[in-house]
N, CA, C and O atoms as a CHARMM CRD file, in Angstrom:
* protein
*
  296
    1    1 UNK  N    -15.76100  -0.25400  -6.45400 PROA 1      0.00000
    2    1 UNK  CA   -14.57100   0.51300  -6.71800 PROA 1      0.00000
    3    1 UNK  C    -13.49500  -0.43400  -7.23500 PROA 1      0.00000
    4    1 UNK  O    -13.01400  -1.47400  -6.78600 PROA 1      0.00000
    5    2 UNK  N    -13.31000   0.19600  -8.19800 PROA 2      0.00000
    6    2 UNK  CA   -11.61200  -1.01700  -8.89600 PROA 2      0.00000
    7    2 UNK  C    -10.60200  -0.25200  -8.71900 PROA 2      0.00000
    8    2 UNK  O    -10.91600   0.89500  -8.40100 PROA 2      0.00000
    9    3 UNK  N     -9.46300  -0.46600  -8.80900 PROA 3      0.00000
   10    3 UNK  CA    -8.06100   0.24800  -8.34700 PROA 3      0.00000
   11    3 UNK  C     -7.13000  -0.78100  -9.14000 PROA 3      0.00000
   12    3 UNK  O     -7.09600  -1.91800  -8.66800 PROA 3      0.00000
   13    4 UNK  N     -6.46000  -0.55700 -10.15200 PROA 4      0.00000
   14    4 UNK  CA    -5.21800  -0.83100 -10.72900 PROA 4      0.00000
   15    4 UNK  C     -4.12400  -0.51900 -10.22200 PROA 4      0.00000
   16    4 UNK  O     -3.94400   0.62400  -9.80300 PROA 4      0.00000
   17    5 UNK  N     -2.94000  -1.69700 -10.14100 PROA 5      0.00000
   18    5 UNK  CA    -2.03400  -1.74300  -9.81300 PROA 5      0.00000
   19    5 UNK  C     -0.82700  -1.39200 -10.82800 PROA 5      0.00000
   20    5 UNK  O     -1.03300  -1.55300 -12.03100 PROA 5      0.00000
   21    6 UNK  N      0.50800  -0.88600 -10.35200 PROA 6      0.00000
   22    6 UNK  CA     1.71800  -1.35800 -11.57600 PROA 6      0.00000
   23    6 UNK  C      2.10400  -2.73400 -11.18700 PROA 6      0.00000
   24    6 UNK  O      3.32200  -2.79300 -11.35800 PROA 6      0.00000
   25    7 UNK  N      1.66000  -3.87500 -10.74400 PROA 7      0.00000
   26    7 UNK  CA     2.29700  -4.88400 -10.77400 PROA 7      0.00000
   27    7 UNK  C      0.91600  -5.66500 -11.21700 PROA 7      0.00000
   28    7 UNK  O      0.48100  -6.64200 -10.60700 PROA 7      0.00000
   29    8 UNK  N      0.32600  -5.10700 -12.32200 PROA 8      0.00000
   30    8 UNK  CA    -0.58000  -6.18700 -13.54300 PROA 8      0.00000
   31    8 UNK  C     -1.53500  -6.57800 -12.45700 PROA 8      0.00000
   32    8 UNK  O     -1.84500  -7.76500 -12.55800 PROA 8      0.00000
   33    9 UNK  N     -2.27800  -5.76700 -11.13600 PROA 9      0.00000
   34    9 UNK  CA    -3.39800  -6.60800 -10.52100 PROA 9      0.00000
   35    9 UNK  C     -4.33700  -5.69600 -10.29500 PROA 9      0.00000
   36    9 UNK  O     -3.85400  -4.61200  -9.96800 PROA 9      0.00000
   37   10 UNK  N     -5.56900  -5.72700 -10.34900 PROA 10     0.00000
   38   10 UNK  CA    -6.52000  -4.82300 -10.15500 PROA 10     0.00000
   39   10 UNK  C     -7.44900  -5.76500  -8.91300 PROA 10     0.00000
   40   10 UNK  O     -7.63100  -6.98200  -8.90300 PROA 10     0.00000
   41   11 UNK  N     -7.89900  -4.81100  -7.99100 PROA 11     0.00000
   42   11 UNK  CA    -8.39900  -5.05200  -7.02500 PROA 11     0.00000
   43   11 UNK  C     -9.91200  -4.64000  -7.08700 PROA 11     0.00000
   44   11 UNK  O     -9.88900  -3.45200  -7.40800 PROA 11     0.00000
   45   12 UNK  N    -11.07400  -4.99500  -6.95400 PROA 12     0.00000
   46   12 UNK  CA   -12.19600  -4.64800  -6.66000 PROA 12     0.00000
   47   12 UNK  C    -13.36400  -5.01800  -5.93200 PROA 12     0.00000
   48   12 UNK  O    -13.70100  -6.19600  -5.82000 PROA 12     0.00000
   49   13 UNK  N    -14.10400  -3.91100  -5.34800 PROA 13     0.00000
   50   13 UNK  CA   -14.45500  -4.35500  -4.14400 PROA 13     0.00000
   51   13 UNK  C    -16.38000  -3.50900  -4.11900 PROA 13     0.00000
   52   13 UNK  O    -16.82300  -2.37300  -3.95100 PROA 13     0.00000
   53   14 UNK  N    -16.90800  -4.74100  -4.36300 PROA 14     0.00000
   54   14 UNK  CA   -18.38000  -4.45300  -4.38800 PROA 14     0.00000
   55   14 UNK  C    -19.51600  -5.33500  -3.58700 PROA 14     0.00000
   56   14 UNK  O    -19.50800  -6.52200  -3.26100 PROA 14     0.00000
   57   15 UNK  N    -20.74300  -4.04000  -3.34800 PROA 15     0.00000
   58   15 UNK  CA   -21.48000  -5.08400  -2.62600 PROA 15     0.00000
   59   15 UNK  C    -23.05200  -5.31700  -3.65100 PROA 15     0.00000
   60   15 UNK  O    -23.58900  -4.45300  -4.34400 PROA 15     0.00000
   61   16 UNK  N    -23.43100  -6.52200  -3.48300 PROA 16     0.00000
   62   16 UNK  CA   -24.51900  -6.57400  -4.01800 PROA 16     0.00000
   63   16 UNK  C    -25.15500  -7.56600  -3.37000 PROA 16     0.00000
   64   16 UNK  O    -24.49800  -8.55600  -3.04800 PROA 16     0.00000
   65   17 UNK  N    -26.48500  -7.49400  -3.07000 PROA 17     0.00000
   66   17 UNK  CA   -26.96100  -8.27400  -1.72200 PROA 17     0.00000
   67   17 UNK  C    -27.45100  -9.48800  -2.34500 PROA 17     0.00000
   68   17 UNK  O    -27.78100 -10.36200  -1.54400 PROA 17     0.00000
   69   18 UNK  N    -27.58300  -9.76200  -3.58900 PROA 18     0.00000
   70   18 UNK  CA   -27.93700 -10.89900  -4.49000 PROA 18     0.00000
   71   18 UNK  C    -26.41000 -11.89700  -3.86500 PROA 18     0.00000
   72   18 UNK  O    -26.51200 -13.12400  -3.86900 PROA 18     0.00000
   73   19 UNK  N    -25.29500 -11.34400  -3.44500 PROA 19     0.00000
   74   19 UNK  CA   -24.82400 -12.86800  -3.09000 PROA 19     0.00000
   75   19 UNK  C    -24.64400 -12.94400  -1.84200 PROA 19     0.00000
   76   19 UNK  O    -23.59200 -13.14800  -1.23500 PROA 19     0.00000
   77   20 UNK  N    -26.01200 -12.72400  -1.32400 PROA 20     0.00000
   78   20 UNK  CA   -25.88700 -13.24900   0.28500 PROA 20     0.00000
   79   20 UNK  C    -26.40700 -14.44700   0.49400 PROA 20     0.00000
   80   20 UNK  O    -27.46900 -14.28600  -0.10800 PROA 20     0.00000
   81   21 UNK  N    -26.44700 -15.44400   0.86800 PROA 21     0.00000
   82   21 UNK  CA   -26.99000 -16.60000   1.09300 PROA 21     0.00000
   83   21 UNK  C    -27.99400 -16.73500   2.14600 PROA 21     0.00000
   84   21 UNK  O    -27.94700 -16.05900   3.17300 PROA 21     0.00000
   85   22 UNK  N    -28.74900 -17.45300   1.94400 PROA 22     0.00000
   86   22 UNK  CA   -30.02000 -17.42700   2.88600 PROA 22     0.00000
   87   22 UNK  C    -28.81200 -18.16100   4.40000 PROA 22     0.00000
   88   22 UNK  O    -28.05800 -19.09100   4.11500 PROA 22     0.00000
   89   23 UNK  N    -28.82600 -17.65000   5.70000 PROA 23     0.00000
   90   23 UNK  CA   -28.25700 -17.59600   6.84900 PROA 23     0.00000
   91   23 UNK  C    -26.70800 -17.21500   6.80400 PROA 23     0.00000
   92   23 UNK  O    -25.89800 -17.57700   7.65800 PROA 23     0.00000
   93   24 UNK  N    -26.38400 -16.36600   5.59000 PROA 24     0.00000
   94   24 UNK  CA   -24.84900 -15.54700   5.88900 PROA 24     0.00000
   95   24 UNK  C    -25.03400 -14.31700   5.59500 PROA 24     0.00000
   96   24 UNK  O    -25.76800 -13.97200   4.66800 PROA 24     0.00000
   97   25 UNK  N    -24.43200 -13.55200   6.29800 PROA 25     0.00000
   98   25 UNK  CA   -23.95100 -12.47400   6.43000 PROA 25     0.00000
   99   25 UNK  C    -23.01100 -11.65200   4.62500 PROA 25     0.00000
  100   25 UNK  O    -23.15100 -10.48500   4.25900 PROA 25     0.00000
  101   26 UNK  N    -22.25400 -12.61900   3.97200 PROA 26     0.00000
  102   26 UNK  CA   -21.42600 -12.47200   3.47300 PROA 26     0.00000
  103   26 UNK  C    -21.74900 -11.95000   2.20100 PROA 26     0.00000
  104   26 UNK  O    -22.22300 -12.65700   1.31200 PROA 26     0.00000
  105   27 UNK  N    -21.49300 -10.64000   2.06100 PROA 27     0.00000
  106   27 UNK  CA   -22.44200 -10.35800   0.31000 PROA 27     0.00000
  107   27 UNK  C    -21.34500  -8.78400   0.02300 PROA 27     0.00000
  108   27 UNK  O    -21.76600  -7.68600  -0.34000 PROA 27     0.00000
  109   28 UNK  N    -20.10500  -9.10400   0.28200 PROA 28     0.00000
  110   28 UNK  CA   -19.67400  -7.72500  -0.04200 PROA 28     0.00000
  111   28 UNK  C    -18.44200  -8.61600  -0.55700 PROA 28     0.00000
  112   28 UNK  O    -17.78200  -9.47100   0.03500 PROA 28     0.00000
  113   29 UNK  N    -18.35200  -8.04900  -2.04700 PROA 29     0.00000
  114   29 UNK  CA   -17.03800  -8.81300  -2.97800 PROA 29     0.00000
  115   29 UNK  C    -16.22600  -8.26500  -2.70800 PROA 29     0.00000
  116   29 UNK  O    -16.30600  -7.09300  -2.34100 PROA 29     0.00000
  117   30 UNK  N    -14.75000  -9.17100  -2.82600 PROA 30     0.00000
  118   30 UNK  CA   -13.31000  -8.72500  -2.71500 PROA 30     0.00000
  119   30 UNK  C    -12.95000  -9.03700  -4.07200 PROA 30     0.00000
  120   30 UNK  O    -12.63400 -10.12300  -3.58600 PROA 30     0.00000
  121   31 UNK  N    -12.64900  -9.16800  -5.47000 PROA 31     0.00000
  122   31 UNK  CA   -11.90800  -9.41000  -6.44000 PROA 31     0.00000
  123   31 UNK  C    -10.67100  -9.25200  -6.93200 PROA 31     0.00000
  124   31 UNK  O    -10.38300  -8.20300  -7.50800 PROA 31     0.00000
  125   32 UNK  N     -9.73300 -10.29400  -6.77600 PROA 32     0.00000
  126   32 UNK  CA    -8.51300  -9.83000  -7.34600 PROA 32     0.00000
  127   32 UNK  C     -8.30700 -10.21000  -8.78100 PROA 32     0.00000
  128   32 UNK  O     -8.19500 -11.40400  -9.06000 PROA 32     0.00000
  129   33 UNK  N     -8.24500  -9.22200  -9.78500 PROA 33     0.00000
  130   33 UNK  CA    -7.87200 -10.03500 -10.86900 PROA 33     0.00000
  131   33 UNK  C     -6.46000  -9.14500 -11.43000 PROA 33     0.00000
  132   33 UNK  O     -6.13900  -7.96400 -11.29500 PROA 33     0.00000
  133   34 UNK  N     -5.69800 -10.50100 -12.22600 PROA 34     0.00000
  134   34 UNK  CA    -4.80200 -10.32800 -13.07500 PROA 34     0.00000
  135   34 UNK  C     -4.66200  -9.64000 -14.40300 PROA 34     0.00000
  136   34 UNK  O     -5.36300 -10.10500 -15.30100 PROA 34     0.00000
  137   35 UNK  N     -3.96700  -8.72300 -14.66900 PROA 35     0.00000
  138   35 UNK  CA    -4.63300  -8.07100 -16.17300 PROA 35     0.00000
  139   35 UNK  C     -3.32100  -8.28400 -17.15800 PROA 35     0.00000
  140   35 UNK  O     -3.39000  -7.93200 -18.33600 PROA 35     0.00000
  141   36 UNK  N     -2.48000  -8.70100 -16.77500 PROA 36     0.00000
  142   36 UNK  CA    -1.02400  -9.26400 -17.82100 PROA 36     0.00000
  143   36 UNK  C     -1.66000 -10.84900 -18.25200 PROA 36     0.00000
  144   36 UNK  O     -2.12000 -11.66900 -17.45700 PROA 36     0.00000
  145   37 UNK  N     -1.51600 -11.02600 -19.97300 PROA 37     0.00000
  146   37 UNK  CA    -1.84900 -11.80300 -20.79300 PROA 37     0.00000
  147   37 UNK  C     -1.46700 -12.77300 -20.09900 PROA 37     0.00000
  148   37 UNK  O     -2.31000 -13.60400 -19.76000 PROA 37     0.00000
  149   38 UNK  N     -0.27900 -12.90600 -19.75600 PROA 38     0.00000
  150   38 UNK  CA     0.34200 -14.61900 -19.28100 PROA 38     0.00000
  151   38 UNK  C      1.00400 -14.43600 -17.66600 PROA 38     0.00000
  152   38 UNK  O      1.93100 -13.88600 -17.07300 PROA 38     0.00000
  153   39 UNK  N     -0.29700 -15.39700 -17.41300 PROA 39     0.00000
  154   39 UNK  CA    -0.37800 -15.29900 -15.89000 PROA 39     0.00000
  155   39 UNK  C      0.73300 -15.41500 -14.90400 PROA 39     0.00000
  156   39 UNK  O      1.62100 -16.24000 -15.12200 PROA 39     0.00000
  157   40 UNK  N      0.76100 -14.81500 -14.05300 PROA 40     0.00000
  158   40 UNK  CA     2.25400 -14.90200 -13.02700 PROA 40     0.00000
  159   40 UNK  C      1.35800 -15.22400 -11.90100 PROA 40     0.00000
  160   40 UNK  O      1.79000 -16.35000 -11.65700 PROA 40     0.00000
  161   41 UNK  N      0.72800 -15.09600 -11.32800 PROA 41     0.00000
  162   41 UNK  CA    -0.26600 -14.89200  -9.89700 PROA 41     0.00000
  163   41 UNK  C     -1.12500 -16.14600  -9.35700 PROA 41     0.00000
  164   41 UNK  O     -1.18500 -16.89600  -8.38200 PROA 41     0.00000
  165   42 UNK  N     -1.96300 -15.82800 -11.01000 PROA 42     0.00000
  166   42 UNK  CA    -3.70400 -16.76600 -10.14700 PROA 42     0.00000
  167   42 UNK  C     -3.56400 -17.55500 -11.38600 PROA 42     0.00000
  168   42 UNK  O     -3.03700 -17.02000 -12.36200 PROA 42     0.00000
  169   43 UNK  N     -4.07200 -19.03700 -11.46000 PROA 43     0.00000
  170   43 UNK  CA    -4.35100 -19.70900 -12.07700 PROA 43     0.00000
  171   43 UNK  C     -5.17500 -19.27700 -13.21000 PROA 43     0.00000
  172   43 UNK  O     -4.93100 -19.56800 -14.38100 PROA 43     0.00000
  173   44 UNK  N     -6.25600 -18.49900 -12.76700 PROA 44     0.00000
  174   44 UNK  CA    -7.67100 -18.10900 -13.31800 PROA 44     0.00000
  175   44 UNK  C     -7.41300 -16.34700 -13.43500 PROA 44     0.00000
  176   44 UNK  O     -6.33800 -15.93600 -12.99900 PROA 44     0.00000
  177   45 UNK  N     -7.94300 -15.80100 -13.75100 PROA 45     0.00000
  178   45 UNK  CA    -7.55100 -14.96700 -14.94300 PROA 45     0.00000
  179   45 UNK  C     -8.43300 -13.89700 -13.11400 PROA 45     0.00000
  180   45 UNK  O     -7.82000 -12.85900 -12.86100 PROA 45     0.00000
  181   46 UNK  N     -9.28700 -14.12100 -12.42000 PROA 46     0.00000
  182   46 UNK  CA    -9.67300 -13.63500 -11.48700 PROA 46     0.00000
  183   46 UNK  C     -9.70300 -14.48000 -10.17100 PROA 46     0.00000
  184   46 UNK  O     -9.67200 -15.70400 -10.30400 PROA 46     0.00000
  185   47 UNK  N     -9.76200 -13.93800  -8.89100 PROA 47     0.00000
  186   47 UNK  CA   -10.07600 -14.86300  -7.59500 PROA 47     0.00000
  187   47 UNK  C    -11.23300 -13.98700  -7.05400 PROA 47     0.00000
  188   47 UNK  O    -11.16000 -12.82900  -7.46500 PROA 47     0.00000
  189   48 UNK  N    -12.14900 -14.21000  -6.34000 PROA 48     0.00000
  190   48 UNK  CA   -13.10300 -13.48900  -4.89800 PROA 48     0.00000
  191   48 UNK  C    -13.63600 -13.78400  -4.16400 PROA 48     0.00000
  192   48 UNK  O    -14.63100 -14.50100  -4.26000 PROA 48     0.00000
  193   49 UNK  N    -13.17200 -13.34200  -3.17200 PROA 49     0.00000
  194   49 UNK  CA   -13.54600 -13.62500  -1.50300 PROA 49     0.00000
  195   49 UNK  C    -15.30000 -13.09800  -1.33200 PROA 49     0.00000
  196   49 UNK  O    -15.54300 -12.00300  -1.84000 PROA 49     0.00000
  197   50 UNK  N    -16.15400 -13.62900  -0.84100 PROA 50     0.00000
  198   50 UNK  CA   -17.29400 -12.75400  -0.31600 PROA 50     0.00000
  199   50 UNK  C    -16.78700 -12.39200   1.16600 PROA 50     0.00000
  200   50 UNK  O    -16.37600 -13.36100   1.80500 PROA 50     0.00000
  201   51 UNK  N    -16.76200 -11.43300   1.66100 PROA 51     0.00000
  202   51 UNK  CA   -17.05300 -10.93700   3.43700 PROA 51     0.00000
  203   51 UNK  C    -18.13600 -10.07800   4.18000 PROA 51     0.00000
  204   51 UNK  O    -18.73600  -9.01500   4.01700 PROA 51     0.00000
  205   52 UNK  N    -18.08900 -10.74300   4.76200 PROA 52     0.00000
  206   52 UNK  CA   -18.82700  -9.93400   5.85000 PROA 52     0.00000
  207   52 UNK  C    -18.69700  -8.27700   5.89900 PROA 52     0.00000
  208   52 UNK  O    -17.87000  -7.66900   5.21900 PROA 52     0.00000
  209   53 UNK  N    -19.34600  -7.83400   6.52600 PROA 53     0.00000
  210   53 UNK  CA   -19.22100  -6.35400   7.10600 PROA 53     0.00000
  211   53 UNK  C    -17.91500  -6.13200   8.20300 PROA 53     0.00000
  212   53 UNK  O    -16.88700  -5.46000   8.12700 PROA 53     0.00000
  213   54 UNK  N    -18.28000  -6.71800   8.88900 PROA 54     0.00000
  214   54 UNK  CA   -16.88500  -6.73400   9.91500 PROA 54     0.00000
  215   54 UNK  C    -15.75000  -7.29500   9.63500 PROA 54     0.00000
  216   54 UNK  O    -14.67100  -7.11700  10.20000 PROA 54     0.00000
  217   55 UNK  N    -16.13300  -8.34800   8.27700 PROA 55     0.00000
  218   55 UNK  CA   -14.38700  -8.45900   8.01700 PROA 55     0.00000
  219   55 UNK  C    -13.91000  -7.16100   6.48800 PROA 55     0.00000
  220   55 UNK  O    -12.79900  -6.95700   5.99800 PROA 55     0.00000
  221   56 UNK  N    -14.90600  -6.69700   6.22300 PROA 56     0.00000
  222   56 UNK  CA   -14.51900  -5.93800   5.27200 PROA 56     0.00000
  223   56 UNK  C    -14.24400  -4.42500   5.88400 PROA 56     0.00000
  224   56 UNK  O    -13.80400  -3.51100   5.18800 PROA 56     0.00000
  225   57 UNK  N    -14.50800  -4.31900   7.02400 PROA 57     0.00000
  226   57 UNK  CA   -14.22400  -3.02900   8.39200 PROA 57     0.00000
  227   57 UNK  C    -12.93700  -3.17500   8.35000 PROA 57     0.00000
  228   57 UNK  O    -12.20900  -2.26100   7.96200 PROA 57     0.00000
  229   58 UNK  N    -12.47200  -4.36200   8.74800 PROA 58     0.00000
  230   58 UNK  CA   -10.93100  -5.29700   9.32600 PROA 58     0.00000
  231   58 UNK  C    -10.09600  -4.59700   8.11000 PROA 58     0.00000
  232   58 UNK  O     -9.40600  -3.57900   8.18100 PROA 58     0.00000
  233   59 UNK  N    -10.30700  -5.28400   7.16700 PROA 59     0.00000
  234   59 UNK  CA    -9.69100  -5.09800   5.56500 PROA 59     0.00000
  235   59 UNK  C     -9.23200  -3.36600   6.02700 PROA 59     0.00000
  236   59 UNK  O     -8.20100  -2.92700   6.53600 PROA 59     0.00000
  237   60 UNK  N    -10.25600  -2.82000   5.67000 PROA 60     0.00000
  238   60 UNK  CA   -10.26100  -1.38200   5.47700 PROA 60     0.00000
  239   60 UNK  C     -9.49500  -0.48200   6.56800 PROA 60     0.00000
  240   60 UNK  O     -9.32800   0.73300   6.46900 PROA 60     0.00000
  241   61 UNK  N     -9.10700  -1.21200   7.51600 PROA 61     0.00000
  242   61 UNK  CA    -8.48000  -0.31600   8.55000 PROA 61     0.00000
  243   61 UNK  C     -7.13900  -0.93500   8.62900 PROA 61     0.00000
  244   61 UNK  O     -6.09500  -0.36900   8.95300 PROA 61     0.00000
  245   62 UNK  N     -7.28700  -2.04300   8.32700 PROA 62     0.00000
  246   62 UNK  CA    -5.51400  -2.78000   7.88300 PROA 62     0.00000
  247   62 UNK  C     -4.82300  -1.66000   7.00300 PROA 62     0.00000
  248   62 UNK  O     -3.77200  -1.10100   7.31600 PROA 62     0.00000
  249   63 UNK  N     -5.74500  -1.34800   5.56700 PROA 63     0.00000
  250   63 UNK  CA    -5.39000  -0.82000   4.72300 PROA 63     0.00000
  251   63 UNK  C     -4.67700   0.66600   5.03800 PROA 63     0.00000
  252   63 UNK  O     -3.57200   1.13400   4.76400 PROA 63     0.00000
  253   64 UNK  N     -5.66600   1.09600   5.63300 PROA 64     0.00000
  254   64 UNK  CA    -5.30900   2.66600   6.23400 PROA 64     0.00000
  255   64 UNK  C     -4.37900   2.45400   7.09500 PROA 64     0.00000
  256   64 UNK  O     -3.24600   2.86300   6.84300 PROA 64     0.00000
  257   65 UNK  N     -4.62000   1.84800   8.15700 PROA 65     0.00000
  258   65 UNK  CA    -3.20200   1.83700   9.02700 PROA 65     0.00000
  259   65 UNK  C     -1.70800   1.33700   8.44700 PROA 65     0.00000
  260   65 UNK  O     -0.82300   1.89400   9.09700 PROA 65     0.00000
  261   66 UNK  N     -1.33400   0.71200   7.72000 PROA 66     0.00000
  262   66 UNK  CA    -0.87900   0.71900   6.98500 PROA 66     0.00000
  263   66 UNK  C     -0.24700   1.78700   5.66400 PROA 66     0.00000
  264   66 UNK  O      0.93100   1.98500   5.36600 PROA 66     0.00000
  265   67 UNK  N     -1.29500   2.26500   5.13800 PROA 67     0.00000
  266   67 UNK  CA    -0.86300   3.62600   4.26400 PROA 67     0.00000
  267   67 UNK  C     -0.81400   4.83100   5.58100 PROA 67     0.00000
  268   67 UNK  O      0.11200   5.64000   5.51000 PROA 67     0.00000
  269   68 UNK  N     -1.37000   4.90300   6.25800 PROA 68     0.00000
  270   68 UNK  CA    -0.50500   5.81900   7.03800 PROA 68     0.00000
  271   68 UNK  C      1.08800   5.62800   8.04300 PROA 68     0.00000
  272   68 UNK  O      1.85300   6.41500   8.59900 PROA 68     0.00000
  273   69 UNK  N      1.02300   4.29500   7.88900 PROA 69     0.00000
  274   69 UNK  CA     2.81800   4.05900   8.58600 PROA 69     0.00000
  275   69 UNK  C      3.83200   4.38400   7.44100 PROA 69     0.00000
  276   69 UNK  O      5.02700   4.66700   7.52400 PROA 69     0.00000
  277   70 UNK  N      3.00000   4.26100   6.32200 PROA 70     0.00000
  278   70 UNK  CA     4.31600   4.05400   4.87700 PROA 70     0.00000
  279   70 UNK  C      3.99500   5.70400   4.59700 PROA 70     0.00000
  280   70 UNK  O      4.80700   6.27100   3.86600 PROA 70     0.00000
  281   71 UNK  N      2.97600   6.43000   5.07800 PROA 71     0.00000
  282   71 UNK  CA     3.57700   7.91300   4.81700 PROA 71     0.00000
  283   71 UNK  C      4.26000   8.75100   6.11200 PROA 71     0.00000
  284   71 UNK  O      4.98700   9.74500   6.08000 PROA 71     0.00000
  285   72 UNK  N      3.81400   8.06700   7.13200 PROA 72     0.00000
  286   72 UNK  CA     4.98200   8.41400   8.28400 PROA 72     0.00000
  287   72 UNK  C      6.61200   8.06200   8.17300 PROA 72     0.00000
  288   72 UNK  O      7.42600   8.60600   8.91800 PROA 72     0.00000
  289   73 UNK  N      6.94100   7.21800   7.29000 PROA 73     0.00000
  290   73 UNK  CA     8.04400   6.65000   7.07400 PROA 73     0.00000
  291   73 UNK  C      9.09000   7.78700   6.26100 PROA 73     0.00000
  292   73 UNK  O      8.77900   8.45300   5.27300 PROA 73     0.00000
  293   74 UNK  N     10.45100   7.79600   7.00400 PROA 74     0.00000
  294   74 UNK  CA    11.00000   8.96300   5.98400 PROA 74     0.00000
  295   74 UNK  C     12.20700   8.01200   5.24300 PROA 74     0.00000
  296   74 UNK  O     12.91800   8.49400   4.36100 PROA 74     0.00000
């Protein structure tokens, strides 16, 4: 899944078990990349984290808890 930002960053987040390493866990991509020509952010035009299952659980409930305080918010 990719998700574009208005502040020039697209986020994406995939799993493919080709980058798990023989004794890790870690095979589910985080990608942040930059999509404005002249970089403000990342050095490199993209960054990505590999995680785990349980830290990509973590991620995902940060996220939600979070979008639900900012729609409780008046």
């Amino acid at each position: 899944m990719k998700i574009e930002t208005n502040n020039n960053v697209a986020f994406e987040v995939s799993f493919n078990q080709l980058d798990r390493e023989e004794g890790y866990d870690d095979d589910i991509r985080f990608k942040l990349t930059e999509t404005r020509k002249n970089k403000v952010f990342f050095e490199a035009d993209e960054i990505s984290f590999l995680l785990t299952p349980d830290q990509a659980d973590k991620l995902a409930k940060a996220l939600t808890t979070a979008a639900e305080e900012s729609r409780n918010t008046e």
